[in-house]
Backbone bond lengths (Angstrom), bond angles and torsions (degrees), N, CA, C in turn:
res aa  C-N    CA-C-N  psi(-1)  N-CA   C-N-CA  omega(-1)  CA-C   N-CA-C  phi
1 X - - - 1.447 - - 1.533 110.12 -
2 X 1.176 128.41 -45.98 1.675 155.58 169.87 1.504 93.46 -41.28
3 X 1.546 103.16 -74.59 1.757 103.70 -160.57 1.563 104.98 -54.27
4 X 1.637 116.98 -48.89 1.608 126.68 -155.48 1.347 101.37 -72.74
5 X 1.438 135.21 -35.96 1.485 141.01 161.92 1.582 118.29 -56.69
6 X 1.646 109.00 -29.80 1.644 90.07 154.89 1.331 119.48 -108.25
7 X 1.164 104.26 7.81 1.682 100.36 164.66 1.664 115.16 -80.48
8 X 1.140 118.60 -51.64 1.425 121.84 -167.28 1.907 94.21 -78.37
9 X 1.811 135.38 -60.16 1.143 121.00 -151.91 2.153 90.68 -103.91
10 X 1.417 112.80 14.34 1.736 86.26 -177.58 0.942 141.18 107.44
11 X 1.312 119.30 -39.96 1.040 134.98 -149.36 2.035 117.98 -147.92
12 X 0.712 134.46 167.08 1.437 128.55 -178.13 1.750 105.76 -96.91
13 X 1.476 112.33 137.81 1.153 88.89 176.14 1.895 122.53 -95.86
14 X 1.263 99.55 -6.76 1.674 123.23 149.60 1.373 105.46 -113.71
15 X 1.863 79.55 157.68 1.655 93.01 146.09 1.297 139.08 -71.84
16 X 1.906 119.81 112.08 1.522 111.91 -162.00 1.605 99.05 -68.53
17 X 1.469 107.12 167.80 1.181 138.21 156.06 1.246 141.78 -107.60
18 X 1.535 99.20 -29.33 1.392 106.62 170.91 1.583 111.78 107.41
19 X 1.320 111.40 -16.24 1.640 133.33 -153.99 2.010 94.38 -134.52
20 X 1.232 86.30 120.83 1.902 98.65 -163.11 1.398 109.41 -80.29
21 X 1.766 95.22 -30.07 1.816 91.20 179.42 1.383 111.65 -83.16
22 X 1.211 130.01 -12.96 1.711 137.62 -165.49 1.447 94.01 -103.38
23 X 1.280 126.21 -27.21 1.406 113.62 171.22 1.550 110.13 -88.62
24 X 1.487 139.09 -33.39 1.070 138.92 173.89 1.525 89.72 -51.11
25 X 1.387 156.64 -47.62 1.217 139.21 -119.90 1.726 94.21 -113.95
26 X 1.607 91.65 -39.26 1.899 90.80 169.80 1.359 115.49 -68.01
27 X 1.629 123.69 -9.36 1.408 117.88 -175.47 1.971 90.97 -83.59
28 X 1.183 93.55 -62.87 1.814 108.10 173.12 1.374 109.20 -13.35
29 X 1.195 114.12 -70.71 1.699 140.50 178.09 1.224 119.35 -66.30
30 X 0.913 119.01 -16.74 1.641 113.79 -172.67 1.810 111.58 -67.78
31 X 1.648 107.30 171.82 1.663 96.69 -154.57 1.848 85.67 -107.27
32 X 1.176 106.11 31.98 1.771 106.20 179.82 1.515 97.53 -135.45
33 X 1.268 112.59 158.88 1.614 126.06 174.49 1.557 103.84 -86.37
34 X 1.649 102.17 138.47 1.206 120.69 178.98 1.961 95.92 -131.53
35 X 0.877 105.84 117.60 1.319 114.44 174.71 1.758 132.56 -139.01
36 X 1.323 130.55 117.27 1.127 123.70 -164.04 1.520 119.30 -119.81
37 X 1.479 123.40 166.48 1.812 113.30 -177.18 1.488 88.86 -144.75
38 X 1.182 95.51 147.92 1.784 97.95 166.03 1.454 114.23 -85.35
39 X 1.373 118.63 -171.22 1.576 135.19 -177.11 1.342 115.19 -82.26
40 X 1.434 130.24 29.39 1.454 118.84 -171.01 2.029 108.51 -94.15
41 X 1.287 126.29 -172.45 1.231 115.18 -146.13 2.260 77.97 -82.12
42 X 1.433 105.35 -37.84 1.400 87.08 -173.53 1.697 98.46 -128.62
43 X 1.645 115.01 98.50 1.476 126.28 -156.32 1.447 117.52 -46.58
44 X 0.802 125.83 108.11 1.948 123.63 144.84 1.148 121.89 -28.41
45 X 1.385 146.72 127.46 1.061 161.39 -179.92 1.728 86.20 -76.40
46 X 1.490 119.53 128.59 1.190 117.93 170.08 1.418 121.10 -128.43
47 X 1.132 122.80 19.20 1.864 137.82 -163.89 1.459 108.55 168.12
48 X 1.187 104.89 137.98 1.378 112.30 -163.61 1.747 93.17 -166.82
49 X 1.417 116.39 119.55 1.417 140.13 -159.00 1.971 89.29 -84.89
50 X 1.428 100.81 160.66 1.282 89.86 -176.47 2.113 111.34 -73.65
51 X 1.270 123.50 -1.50 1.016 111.51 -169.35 1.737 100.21 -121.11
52 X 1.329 92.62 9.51 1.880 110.43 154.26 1.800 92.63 -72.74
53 X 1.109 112.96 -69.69 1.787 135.96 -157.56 1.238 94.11 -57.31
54 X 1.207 121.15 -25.73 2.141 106.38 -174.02 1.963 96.05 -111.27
55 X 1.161 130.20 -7.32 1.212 138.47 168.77 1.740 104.67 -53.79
56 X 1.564 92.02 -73.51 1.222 109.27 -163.88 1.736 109.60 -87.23
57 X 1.431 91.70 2.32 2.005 92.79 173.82 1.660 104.23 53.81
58 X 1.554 111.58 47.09 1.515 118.12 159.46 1.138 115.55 -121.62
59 X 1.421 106.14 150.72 1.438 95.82 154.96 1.975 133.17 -116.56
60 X 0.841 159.83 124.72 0.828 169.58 -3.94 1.476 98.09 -142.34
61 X 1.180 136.03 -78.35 1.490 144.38 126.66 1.269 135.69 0.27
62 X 1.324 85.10 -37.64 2.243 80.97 163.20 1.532 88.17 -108.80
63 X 1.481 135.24 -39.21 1.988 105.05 173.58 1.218 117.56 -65.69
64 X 1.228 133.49 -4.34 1.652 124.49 174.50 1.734 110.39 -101.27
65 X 1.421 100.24 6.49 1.760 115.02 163.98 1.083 120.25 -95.63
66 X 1.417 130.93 -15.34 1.296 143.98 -154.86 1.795 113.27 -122.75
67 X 1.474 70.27 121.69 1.870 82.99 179.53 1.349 121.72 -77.77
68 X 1.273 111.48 119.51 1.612 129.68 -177.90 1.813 102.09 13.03
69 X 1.808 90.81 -82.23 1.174 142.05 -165.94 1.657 94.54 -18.84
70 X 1.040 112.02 -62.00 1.890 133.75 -169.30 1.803 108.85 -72.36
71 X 1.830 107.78 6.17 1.393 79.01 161.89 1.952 98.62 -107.62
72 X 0.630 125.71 31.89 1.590 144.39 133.71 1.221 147.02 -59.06
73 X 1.116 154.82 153.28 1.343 146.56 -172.47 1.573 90.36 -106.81
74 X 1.472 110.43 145.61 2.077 106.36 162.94 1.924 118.57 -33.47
75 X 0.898 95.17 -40.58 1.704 107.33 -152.74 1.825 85.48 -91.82
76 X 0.945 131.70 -20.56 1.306 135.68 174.32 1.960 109.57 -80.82
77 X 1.438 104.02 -38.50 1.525 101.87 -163.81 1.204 116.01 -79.70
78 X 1.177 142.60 17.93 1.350 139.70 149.56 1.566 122.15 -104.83
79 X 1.196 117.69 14.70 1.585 128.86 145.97 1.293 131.05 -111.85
80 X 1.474 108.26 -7.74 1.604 135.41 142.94 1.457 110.08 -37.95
81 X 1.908 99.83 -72.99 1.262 108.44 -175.30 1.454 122.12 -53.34
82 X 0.925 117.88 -41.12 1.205 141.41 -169.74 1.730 119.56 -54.69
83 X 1.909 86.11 -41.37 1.480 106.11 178.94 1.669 98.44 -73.90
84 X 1.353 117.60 -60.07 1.862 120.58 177.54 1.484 95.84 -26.84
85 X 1.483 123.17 -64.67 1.631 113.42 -163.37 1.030 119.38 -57.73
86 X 1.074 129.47 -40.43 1.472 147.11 -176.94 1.754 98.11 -58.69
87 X 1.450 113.13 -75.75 1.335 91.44 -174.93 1.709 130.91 -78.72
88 X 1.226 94.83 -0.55 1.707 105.23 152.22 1.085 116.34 -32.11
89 X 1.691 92.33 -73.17 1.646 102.66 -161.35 1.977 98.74 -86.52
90 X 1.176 134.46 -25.77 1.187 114.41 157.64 1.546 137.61 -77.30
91 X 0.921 113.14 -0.06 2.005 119.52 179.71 1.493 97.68 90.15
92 X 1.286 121.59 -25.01 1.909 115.06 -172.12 1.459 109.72 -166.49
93 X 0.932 128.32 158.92 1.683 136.99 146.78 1.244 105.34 -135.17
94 X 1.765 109.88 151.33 1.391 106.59 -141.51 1.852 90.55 -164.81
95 X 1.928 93.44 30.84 1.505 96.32 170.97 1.665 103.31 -164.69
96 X 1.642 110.09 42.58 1.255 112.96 175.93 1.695 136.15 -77.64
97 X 0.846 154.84 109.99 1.342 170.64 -76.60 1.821 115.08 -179.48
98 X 1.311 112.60 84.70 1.761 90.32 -170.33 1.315 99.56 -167.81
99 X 1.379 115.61 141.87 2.028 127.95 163.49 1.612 98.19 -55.30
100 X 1.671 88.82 134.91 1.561 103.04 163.58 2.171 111.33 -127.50
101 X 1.067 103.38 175.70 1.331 89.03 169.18 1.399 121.74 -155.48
102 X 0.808 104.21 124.83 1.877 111.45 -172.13 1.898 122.54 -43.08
103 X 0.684 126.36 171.01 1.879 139.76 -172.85 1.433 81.90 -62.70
104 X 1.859 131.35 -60.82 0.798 127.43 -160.41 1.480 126.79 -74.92
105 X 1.256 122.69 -15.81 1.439 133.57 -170.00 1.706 117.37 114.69
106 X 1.529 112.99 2.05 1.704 125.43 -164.24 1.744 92.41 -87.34
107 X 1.308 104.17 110.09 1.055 104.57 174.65 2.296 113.96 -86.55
108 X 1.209 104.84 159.45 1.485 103.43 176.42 1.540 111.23 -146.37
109 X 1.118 125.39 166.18 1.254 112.07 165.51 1.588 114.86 -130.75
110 X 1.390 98.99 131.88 1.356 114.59 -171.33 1.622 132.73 -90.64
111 X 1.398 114.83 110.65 1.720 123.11 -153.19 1.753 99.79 -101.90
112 X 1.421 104.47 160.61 1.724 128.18 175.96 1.744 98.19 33.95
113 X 1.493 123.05 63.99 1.090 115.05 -171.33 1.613 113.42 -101.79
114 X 1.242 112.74 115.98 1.803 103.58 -173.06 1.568 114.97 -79.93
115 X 0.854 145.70 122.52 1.523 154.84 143.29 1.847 119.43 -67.99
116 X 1.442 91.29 139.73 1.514 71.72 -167.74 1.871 86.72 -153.18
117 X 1.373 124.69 155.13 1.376 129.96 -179.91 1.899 101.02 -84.43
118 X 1.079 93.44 163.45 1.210 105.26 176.15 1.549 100.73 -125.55
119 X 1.520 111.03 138.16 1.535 125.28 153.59 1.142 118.50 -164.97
120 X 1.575 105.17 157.91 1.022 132.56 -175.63 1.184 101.69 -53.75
121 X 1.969 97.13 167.12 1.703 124.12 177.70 2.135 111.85 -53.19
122 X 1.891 96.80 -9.98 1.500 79.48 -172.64 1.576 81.62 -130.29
123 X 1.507 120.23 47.99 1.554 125.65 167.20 1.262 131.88 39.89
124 X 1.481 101.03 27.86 1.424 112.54 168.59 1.641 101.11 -104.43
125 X 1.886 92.19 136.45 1.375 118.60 -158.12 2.210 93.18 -61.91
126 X 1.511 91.67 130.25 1.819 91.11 163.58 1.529 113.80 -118.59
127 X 1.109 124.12 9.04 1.693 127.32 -173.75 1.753 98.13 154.70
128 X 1.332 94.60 -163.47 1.352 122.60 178.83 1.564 117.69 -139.40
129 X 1.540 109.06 163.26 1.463 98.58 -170.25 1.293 85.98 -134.15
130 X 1.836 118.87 170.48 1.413 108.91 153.41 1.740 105.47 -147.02
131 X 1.171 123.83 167.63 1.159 109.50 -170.87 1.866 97.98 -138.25
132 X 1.434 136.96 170.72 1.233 120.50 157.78 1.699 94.40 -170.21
133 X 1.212 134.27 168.32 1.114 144.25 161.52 1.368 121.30 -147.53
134 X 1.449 126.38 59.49 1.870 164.17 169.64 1.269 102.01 -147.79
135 X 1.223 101.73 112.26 1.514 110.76 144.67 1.567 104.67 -170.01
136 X 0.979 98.09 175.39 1.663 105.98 -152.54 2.104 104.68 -151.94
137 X 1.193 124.71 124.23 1.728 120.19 -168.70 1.305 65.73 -81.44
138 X 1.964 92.05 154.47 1.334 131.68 166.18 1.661 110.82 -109.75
């Protein structure tokens, strides 16, 4: 997630360390959402930062059950989709804008949100990630 976020937007989205478990834990910890889905026809939520998990009022086990798609409202998920293609085919977007909505029904809206692909060491695409720290309940 580390390497493909400075490959596609530049930049690191932590500060590395060098040390995978102390950086997994600063990604964990951090006071912004880090959230990722793999490549399937309708994605799995597969990582979810702890301030992903109190966003969306999950916990770990029901967000790694949950398809992308559903942290959206209906009327929201086809400009969702829309956004996935886009940074598919661009490596990132890095000016996303959009309603999300919690396990519980708490809707928020989510500002300057980066999306970014994920791949492997031989750059074949394995999911997507996105990260943001704006948002605001509606």
């Amino acid at each position: 997630m580390l390497n493909s976020f400075r490959h596609f937007v530049g930049r690191e989205l932590i500060e590395r360390t060098g040390d995978a478990e102390a950086e997994a834990q600063l990604v964990f910890e951090a006071p912004f959402v880090v959230v990722s889905h793999g490549t399937q026809d309708d994605p799995i939520l597969n990582y979810g930062n702890r301030t992903a998990l109190t966003l969306w009022e999950m916990d770990i086990p029901t967000l790694t059950s949950t398809p992308s798609r559903l942290t959206a409202e209906p009327m929201h998920r086809d400009e969702r989709a829309q956004l996935m293609t886009r940074a598919a085919r661009d490596g990132f977007v890095d000016d996303y804008r959009g309603i999300r909505i919690s396990s519980s029904g708490k809707r928020f809206l989510i500002e300057q949100a980066i999306i970014w692909n994920l791949i492997d060491p031989e750059g074949q695409r394995v999911g997507q990630a996105a990260t943001f720290s704006h948002w605001k309940p509606l």
